[in-house]
N, C-alpha and C positions, 0 to 999 in steps of 0.2 A: 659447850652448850649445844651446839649443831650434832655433836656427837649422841648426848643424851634422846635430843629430840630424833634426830632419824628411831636409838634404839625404842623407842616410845613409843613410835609409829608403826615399827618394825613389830612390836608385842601387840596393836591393837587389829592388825593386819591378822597375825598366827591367829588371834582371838575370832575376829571374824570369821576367816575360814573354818577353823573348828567349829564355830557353832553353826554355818553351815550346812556341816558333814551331818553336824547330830542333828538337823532339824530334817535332813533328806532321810535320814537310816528312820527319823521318826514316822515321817510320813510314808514310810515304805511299810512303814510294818503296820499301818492301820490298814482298818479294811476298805475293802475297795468304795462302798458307800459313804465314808468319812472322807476319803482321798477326794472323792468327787464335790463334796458341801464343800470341802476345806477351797477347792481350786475354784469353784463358782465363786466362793468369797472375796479371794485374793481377785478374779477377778472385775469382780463387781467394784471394788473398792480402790488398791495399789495399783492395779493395771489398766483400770478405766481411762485415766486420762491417756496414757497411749495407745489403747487400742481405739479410744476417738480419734486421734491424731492419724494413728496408720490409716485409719474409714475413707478421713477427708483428704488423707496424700491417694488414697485409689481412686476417689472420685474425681480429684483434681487434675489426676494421670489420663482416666478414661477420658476426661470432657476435654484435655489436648487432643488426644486422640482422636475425637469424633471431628473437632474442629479443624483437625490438620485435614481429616478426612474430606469434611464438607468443603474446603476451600481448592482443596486439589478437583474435584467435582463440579462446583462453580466455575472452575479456571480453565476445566476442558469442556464443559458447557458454552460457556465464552470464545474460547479459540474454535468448535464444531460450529459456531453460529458465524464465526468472522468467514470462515473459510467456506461454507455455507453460501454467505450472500456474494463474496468473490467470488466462487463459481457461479450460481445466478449472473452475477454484471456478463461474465468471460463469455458463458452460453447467447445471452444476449446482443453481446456485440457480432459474436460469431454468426450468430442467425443474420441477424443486418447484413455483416460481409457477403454471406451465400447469396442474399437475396438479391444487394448491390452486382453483385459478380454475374447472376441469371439476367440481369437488364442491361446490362454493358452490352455495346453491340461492338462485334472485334473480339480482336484477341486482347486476352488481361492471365496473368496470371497472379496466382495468391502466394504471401510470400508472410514471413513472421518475423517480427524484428532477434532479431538475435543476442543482438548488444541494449537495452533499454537503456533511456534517456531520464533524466531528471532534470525540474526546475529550472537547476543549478550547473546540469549536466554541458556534454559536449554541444558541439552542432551535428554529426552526423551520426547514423545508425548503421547497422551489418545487418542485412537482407539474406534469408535461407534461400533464396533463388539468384541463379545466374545464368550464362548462355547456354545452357543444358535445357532453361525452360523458358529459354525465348528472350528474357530480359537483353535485355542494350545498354548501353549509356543513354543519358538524357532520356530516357525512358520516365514517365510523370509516377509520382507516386501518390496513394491516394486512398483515404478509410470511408466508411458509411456520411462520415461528417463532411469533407471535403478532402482539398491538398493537403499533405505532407510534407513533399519535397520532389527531386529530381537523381535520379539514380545519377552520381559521376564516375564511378570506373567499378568494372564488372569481370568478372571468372568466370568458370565453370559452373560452381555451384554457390557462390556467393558475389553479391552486389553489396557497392558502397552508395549511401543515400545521404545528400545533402540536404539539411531542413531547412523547413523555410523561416530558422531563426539563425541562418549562417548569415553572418554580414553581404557577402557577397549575393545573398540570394535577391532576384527579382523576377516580378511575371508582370503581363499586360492583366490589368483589370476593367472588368465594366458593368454598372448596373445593370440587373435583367432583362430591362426593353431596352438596352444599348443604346442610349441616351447619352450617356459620359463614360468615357475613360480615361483612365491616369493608368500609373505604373506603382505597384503594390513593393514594399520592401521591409524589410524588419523595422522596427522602432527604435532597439538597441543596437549598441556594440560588443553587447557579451552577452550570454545566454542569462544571466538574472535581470537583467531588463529587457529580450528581446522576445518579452509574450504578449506582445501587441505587434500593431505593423501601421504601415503608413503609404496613404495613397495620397501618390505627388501627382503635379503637370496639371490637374483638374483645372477650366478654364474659370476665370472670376465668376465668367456671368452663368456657371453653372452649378446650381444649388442642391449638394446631396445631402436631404434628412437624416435626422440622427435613427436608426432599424435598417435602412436601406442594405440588403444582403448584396453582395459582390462578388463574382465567378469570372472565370478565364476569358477572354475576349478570343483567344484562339491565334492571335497576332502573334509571329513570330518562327512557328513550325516547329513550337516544343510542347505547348499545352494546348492539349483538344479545347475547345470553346464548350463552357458552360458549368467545369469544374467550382464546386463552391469554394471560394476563400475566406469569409469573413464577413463581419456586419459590419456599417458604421454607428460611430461613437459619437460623432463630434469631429467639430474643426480644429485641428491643432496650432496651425499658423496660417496667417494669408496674407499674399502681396498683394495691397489694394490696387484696381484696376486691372491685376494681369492674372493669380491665378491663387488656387487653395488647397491647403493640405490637409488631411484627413487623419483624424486617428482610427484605427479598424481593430474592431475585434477579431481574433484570428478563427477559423471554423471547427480549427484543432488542434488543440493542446498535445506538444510531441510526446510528454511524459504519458501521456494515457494511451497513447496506442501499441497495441500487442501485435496485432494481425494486420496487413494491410494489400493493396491490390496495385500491382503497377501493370499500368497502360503500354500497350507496344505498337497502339496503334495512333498515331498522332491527326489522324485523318477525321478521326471516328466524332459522330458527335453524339456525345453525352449526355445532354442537359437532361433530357427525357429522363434518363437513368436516377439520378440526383433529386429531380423533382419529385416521381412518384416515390423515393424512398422516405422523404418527409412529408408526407403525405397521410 
């Protein structure tokens, strides 16, 4: 039976093809005006449904196209505007720097971090300057906002900077009519909690408001007097009758600084410098 049916299929195949042949040799030999009714017909009717089909696969094709188009266009529109306003901030901060740097009295030189910080990041930074252009160790580090840190060991053309979210860090601090001081230190013990800070020793019976902005006291012969460090926050803990600890907002976030200025003159006073820049 399989045998039968192929032949069956085999003879309606030959039959197809021959008729075919004779319907092309037919159409060949009409004249050219008949050929042309015949092919509008055939396709007005048999080949209609596909050549709508082929329409709406090119249209479907184009409007990928224009889509994939527009989205690559939107998406460099969007990165020319991101990269845009970072340049704005960067020009920004750098005008501040220049301007910071024209009011510093003493020697300062300008330096770029080299290694950036995050968040989550280390405690120290790499500094593009070194004893080529005057830096030192313990040399104060410091951007338009306030402190940064303290240079700890230096080269030729590069310095290592200690932030002031390293455990070990501390400075003498004091409200700006040097009314109260305490000793300023990180909050944390590791860098994802050490972005606040905390001023100890303050005496009980001395009461600092929560805005109160806090700068270097100059004690010590490492940080010129008048460097901003921070606002407070609030009280964080206090020993009744003897003394109070502070929570401080720090003046400067280490992830955000690019460009920064370190001090070589530890003599120098500064306040002046700092004030008129927020101003």
């Amino acid at each position: 039976m399989a045998v039968v049916a192929d032949r069956f299929t085999s003879r309606w195949d030959t039959l197809a093809f021959v008729a075919c042949v004779l319907v092309a040799l037919v159409a060949r030999a009409m004249p050219e005006s008949t050929q042309e009714a015949v092919a509008g017909l055939v396709r007005r009717t048999l080949l209609a449904p596909l050549l709508a089909l082929e329409h709406q696969t090119e249209l479907l094709r184009s409007s990928q196209t224009r889509l994939r188009a527009l989205v690559a266009e939107r998406d460099a529109a969007a990165i020319a505007a991101i990269d845009a306003e970072t340049l704005a901030e960067e020009n920004a901060r750098l005008r501040q720097l220049l301007g910071l740097r024209e009011r510093l009295p003493g020697a300062a030189v300008s330096a770029e971090i080299l290694r950036q910080v995050t968040p989550a990041g280390g405690f120290t930074v790499t500094l593009s300057a070194g004893t080529a252009q005057g830096v030192r160790a313990l040399s104060p580090v410091v951007t338009p906002d306030g402190l940064l840190g303290v240079v700890r060991s230096v080269d030729r053309d590069h310095a290592v900077t200690v932030l002031w979210t390293h455990p070990d860090f501390r400075v003498s601090a004091m409200t700006p009519d040097g009314s109260v001081f305490g000793l300023i230190a990180p909050r944390g013990q590791a860098p994802a909690d050490a972005m606040g800070m905390l001023l100890s020793g303050v005496p009980y019976r001395d009461v600092i408001p929560a805005g109160t902005p806090l700068q270097t006291s100059g004690f010590g012969g490492v940080y010129p007097r008048g460097i901003p460090i921070g606002e407070v926050v609030g009280v964080a803990e206090e020993q009744e009758g003897v003394s109070r600890t502070y929570l401080v907002r720090a003046a400067v976030h280490p992830a955000s600084a690019a460009h920064v200025i370190v001090l070589v003159n530890p003599d120098a006073d500064i306040a002046g410098a700092f004030s008129r820049g927020r101003q």
